[in-house]
N, C-alpha and C positions, 0 to 999 in steps of 0.2 A: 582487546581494544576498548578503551573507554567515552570513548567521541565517536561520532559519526564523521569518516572522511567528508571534504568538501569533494563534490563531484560538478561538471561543467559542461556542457553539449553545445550542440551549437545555437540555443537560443534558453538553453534554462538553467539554473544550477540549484544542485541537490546539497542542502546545507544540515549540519545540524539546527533540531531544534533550538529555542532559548524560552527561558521565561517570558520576554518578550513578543512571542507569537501568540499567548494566549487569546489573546483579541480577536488575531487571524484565525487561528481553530474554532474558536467557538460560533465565530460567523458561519465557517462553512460547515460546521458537523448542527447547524441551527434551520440550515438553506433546505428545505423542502426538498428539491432538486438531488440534493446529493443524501440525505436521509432513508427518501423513498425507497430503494432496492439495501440500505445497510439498515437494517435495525426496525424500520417503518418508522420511529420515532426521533425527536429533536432529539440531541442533548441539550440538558445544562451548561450552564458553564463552570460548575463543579466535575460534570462527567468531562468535560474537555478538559481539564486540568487535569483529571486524574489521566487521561488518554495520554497527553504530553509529557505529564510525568513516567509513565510506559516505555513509550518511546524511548526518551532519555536511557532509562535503567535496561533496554533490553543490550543497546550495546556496550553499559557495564558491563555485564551478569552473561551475554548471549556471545557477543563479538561480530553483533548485527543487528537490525533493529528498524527504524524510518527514518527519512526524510525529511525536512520541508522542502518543500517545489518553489520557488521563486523565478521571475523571469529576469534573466540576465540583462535584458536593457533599461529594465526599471526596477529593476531590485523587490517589484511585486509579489506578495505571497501567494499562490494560485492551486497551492494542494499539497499531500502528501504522500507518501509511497516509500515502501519498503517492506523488509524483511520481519516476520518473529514469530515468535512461539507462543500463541496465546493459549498452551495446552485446553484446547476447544474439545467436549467431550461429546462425540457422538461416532455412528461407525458411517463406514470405512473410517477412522481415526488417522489421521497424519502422522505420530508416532513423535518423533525428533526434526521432525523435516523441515526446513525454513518454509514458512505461510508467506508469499508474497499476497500485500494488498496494494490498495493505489485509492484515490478520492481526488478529484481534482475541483477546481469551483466552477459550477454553468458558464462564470463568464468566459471559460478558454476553453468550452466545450466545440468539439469539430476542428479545431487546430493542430491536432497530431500530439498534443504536447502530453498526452498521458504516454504515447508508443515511445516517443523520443525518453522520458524518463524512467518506464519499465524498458528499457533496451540499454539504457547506463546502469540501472541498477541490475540487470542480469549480468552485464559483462563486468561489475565488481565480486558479483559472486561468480562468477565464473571463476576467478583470479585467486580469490579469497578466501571459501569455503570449503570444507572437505565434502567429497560426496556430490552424486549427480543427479540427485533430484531434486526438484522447486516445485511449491503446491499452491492451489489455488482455488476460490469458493466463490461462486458469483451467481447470484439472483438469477435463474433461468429468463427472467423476461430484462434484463438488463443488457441489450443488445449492443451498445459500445462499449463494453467493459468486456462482454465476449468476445468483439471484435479484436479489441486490443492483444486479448491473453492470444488466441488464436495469431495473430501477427508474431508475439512473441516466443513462437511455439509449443502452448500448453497445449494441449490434449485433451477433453473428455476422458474422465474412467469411472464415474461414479456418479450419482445421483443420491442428497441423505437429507435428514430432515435436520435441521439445524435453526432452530427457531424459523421453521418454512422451508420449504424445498429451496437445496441450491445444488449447484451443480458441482461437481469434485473437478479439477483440472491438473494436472504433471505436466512438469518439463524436464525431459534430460538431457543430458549435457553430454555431449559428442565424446 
């Protein structure tokens, strides 16, 4: 696959990237808010570029990849989320596993709208991908984001140091 499917729910749709978003990226990967628990640091808006450009090529190169999050009644850009392989080196190591991430902007924070788009994008992998596991790494003190993975049924298995302690999370698939 070389595009990302357009995906739709009942109030968001998950689109390909475009050159066009880079404005929207660099805003939220800029926002304090959504920084604080990824990275501890701003990006540029050269490192959002190179991010979006990521994205793009992972579902050249993967056959899976990110999002952008837009809201379906105003065509709003409000986050990202998806699938990839950022072969991230440390142990417990993920191997080949799809990394699901997600980043949504403060302003649609407490509206459900991260569960609503990690629950479309598992059930395209569900459909999609070979293999039953999905993996995931979230800031121990990030407590909506654990909520989320937890709704979506990840798991705790691990605990690693990954530029700071994060938490390991799995999902399998029935």
């Amino acid at each position: 696959m070389s595009r990302a499917p357009v995906i739709e729910t009942a109030r968001l749709v998950l689109r390909p990237h475009a050159k066009a978003d880079l404005d929207d990226c660099a805003a939220l990967w800029s926002d304090p808010d959504v920084f604080r628990f990824i990275g501890g640091r701003a990006f540029t808006r050269e490192e959002s570029w190179a991010r979006l450009l990521r994205y793009v090529g992972h579902w050249r190169e993967m056959g899976f990849g990110f999002w952008a999050i837009c809201e379906r009644s105003s065509g709003r850009f409000v986050g990202e989320l998806g699938l990839a392989d950022f072969m991230r080196s440390f142990e417990p190591g993920f191997g080949d596993t799809p990394e699901m991430g997600w980043v949504l902007s403060p302003a649609v924070h407490g509206q459900g709208y991260a569960s609503e788009a990690i629950a479309a994008a598992l059930a395209w992998a569900d459909a999609n991908l070979p293999g039953r596991r999905t993996v995931c790494m979230i800031n121990p003190q990030n407590a909506p984001s654990l909520r989320a993975a937890d709704k979506a049924g990840f798991r705790e298995y691990a605990r690693a140091d990954y530029h700071g302690q994060v938490v390991l999370l799995e999902r399998f698939r029935a």
